[in-house]
Structure formats: structure tokens, C-alpha cells
C-alpha positions as CSV (number, residue, x, y, z in Angstrom):
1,X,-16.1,8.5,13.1
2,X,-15.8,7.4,9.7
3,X,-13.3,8.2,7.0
4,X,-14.2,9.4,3.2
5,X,-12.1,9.4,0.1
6,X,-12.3,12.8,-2.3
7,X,-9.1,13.1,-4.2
8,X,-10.9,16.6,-5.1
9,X,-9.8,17.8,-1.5
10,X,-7.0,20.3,-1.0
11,X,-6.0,22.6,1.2
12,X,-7.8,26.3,0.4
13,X,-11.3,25.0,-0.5
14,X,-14.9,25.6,1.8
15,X,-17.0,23.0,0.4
16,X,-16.8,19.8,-1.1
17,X,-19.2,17.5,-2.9
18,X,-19.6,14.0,-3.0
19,X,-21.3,12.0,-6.3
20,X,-20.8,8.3,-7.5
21,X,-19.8,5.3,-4.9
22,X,-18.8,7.2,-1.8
23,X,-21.9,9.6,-1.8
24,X,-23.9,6.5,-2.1
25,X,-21.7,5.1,0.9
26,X,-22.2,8.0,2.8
27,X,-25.9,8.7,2.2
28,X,-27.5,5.1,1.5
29,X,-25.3,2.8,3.3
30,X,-24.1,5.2,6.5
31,X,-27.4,7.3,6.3
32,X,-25.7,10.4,7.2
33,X,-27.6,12.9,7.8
34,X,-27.3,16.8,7.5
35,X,-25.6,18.5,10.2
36,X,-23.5,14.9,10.9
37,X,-19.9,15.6,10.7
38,X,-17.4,13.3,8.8
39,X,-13.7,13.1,7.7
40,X,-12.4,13.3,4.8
41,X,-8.9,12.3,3.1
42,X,-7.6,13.2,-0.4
43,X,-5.1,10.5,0.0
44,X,-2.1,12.8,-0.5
45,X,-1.9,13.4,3.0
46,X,-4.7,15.7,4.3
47,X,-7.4,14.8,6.4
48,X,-10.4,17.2,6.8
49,X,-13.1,17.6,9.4
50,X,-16.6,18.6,7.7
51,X,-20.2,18.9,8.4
52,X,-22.8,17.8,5.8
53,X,-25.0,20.1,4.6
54,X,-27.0,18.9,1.0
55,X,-28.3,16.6,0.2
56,X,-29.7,15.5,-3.2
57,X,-30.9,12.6,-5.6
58,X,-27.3,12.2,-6.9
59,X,-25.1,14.3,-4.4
60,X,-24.1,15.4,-1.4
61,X,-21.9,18.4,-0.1
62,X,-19.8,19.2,2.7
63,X,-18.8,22.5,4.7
64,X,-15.3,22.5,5.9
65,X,-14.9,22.6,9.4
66,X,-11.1,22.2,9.3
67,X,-8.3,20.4,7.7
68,X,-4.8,19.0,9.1
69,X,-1.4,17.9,7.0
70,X,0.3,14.7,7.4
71,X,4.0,15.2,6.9
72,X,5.0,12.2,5.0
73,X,7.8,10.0,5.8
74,X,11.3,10.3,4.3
75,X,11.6,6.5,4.1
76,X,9.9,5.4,0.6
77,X,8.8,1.5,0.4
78,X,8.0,-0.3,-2.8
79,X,6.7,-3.8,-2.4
80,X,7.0,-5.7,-5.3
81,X,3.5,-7.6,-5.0
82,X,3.3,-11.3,-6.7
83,X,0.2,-12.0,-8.3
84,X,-1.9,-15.1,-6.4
85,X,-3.4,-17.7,-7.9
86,X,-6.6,-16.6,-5.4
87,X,-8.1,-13.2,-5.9
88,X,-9.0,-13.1,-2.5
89,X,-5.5,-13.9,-1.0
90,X,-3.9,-11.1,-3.6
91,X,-6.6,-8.9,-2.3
92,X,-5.9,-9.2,1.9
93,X,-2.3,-8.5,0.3
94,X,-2.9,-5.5,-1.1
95,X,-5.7,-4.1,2.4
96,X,-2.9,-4.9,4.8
97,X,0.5,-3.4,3.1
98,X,-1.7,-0.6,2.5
99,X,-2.7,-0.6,6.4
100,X,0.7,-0.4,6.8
101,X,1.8,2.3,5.4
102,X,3.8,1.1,2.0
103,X,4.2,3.8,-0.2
104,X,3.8,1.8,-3.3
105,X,2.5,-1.5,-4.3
106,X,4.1,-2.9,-7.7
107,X,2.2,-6.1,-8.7
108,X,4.4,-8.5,-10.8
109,X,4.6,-12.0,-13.2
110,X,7.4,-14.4,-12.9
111,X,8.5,-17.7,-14.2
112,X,6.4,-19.5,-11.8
113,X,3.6,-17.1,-11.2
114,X,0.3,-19.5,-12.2
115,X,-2.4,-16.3,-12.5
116,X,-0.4,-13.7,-14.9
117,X,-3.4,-10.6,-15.0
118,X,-5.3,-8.3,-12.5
119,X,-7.8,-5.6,-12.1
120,X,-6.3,-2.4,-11.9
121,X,-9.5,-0.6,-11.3
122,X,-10.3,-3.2,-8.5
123,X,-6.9,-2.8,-7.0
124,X,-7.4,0.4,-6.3
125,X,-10.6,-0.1,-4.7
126,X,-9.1,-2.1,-2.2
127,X,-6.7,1.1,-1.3
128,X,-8.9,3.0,-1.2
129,X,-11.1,1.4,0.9
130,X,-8.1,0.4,3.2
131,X,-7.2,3.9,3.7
132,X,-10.2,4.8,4.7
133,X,-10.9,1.7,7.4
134,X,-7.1,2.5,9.1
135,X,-7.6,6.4,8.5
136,X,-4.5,6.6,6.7
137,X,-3.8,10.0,5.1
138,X,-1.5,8.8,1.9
139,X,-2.9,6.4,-0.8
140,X,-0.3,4.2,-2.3
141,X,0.7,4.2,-5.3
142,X,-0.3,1.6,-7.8
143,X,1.3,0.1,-10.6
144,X,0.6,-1.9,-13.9
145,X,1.5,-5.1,-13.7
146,X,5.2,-5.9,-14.9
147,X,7.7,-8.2,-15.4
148,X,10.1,-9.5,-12.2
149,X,12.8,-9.3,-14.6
150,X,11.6,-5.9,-16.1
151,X,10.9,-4.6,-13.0
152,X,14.5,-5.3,-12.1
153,X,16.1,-4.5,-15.4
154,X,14.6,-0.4,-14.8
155,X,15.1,0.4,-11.0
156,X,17.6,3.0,-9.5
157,X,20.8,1.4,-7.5
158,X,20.0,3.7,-4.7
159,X,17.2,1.3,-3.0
160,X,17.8,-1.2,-0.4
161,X,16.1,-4.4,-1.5
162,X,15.2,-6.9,0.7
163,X,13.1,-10.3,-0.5
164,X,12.0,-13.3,1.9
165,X,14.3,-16.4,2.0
166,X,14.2,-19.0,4.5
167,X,18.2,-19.6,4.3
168,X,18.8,-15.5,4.8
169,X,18.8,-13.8,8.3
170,X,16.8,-12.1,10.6
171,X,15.8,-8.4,9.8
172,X,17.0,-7.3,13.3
173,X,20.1,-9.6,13.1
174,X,21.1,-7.4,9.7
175,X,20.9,-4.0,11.2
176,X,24.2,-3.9,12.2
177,X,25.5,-4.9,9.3
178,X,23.3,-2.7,7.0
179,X,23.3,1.1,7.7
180,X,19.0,1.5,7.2
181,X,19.5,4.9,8.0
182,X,21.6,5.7,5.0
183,X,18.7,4.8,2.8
184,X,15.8,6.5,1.9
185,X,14.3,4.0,-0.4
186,X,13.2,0.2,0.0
187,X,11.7,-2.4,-1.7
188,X,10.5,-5.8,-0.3
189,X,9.4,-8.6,-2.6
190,X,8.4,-12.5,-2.2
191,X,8.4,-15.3,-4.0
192,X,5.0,-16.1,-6.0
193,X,3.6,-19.3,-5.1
194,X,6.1,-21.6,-6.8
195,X,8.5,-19.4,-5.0
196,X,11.9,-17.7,-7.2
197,X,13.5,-19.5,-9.9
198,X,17.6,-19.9,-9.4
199,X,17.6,-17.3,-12.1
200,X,15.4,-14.6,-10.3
201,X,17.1,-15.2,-7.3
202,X,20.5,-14.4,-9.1
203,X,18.5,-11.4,-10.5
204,X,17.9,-10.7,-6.8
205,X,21.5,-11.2,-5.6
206,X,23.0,-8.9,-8.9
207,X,21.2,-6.0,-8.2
208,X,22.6,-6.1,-3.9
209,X,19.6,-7.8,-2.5
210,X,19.3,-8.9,1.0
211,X,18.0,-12.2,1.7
212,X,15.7,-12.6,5.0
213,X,14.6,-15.1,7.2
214,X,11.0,-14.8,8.0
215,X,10.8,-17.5,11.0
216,X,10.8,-20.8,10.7
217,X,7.3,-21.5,9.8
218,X,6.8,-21.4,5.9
219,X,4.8,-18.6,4.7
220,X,2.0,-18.1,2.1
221,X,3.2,-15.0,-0.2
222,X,0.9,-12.8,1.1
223,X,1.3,-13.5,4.6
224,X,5.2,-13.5,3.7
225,X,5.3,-9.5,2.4
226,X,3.4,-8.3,5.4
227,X,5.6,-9.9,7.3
228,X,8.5,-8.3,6.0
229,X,7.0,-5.0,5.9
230,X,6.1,-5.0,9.0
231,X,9.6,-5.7,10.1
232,X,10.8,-3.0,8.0
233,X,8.6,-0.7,9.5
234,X,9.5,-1.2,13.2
235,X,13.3,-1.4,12.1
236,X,13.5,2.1,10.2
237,X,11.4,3.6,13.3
238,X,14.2,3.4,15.7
């Protein structure tokens, strides 16, 4: 059954209506029906079962059936997102971490990033949309696009940071020599095409980040991240 996003969704209401891009998705391009039930996230951890029940020129509403609450996880994880020379590369980025779970995506410049802007708006598309394909309860949060070194320059010393380095070590080799448990916040970051400068990867190593070897093929950035999230995630779930 299909997914729908309605950040107007909480936890006390009986009916909810659809306008705009996703009633059009679920009435022209799903042609539901009335009576066809659906679900429906607010992307702040609720999921609802509903039934629709109007339909009109410009809207659609919903009865609903029930809803259920997603606990969210103690462990927090930023990744610190370069921006691609191809949109499309940046984009599969930006589906799969969300897929994954991150909590939020931070999209950054650095000295050798080629593309330096991005679509907010269209960013957020892609969450959304990935939430709803993977039926994950929690949008991520989205930044503006910063600076690596202001980025850097305003974080809290209580994350672990971990970036991809071919010279580092394995993520499972580390976790006896890093207490994961201890920490409730992350962030994971790659190099940007060109990959870091000496001086961002002094940057790195100031602020207590941990260098890790991906494998020994080399990685595209994108591939790269949601490798190391991935890693992450299977780590901090044992």
C-alpha cells in the first residue's frame, strides 16, 4: 500500500485533506478511489491508516482509520553532503541517506567543490518522496547550503565525526577503540569530487575526526557517504 506525505497530520485529528502535488498523486496519477484506504506520514514520526472519502476538482479528504508512533532513535546522524558536479548523482545521494534513516542532511562548498549552489525546494522533494517509497516515518532535516569550514567553525564538541579516507581504518576495526555507545550524535562527511584539501583535512583532524577506510575500491562521493552510513548504521545497532 502506498505511502502519503501531510505534515498537517498529528495525532488527535479525524480527517485529513489532501490539495496541491500529493492530492494530484493520489487522485490522477494512483486513481484512488473513495472507500480505498491509504497511509499516511507527517514525517515526524506518525504513520496513519485512512480511508478516502471526497473527492473534489482540487481536493481530496481522508477518514482516519488509525494512527501509530514511531519512537525515534537516540542516535542523531548528520551527514555533511558535498555538492556534485551532476545533479542527478547529488540527487541518488540525498534518496538513499534518506532511505537510511539519517536524521539530517547538511549540503556543503569546499575548496575543491566545482558546482557551489542547489535547490532547496527540490532537495526536499527528493525527501520527501524518499520517505514515502521506504515508508519511513521521520523526514530529515534539511539544511542551507554552507561552508565546510563554517560548518566546522559552529558545531558542538559532543559529536563523533567520522569522514572517508582511504589511508584510515575499518569502521568495525575502530569499535574497540571508540566507545559508539557513549555518543549520541554523529556526523559523516566525504570529500567532494576533487576530494579534501590538506587544510580541510587538518580542519577534520582539529575538531577529533576519525578517518575511515571505505574498501579498497575508490568511491564516487555519493556512493562514498552511503557507504559510510550504512556502516554506521549496522555498528550503532549492536
Amino acid at each position: 500500500m502506498d505511502l502519503f506525505y501531510n505534515p498537517q497530520l498529528s495525532k488527535t485529528p479525524s480527517f485529513l485533506k489532501f490539495q496541491g502535488e500529493e492530492f494530484h498523486h493520489i487522485t490522477r496519477v494512483l486513481r484512488y478511489d473513495i472507500g480505498q484506504e491509504l497511509f499516511i506520514t507527517n514525517g515526524k514520526g506518525l504513520i496513519a491508516k485512512a480511508k478516502l472519502i471526497k473527492i473534489s476538482k482540487s481536493e481530496c479528504e481522508c477518514e482516519i482509520i488509525n494512527i501509530e508512533s514511531f519512537i525515534p532513535s537516540e542516535k542523531k546522524i548528520l551527514a555533511l553532503l558535498p555538492i556534485l558536479r551532476n545533479q542527478e548523482r547529488f540527487e541518488f545521494a540525498l534518496e538513499k541517506l534518506t532511505e537510511l534513516g539519517v536524521t539530517e542532511i547538511v549540503p556543503y562548498y569546499s575548496e575543491r567543490t566545482v558546482k557551489k549552489n542547489y535547490r532547496k525546494d527540490r532537495a526536499q522533494k527528493i525527501l520527501i518522496s524518499a520517505i514515502k517509497q521506504s515508508f519511513n516515518p521521520y523526514l530529515p532535516d534539511l539544511s542551507e547550503l554552507i561552508s565546510f569550514k563554517d560548518f566546522f567553525n559552529s558545531i558542538h564538541p559532543d559529536n563523533l565525526i567520522l569522514f572517508g579516507k582511504p589511508d584510515g581504518k575499518l569502521l568495525i576495526n575502530l569499535k574497540d577503540s571508540i566507545n559508539i555507545n557513549y555518543y549520541k550524535n554523529f556526523i559523516i562527511t566525504v570529500g567532494p569530487e576533487g576530494d579534501f584539501t590538506e587544510s580541510e583535512l587538518n580542519l577534520l583532524n582539529a575538531k577529533g575526526g576519525i578517518a575511515v577506510n571505505l574498501g579498497g575500491n575508490r568511491l564516487r562521493s555519493e556512493t562514498a557517504i552511503i557507504c559510510l552510513l550504512s556502516q554506521l548504521k549496522m555498528l550503532i545497532a549492536f
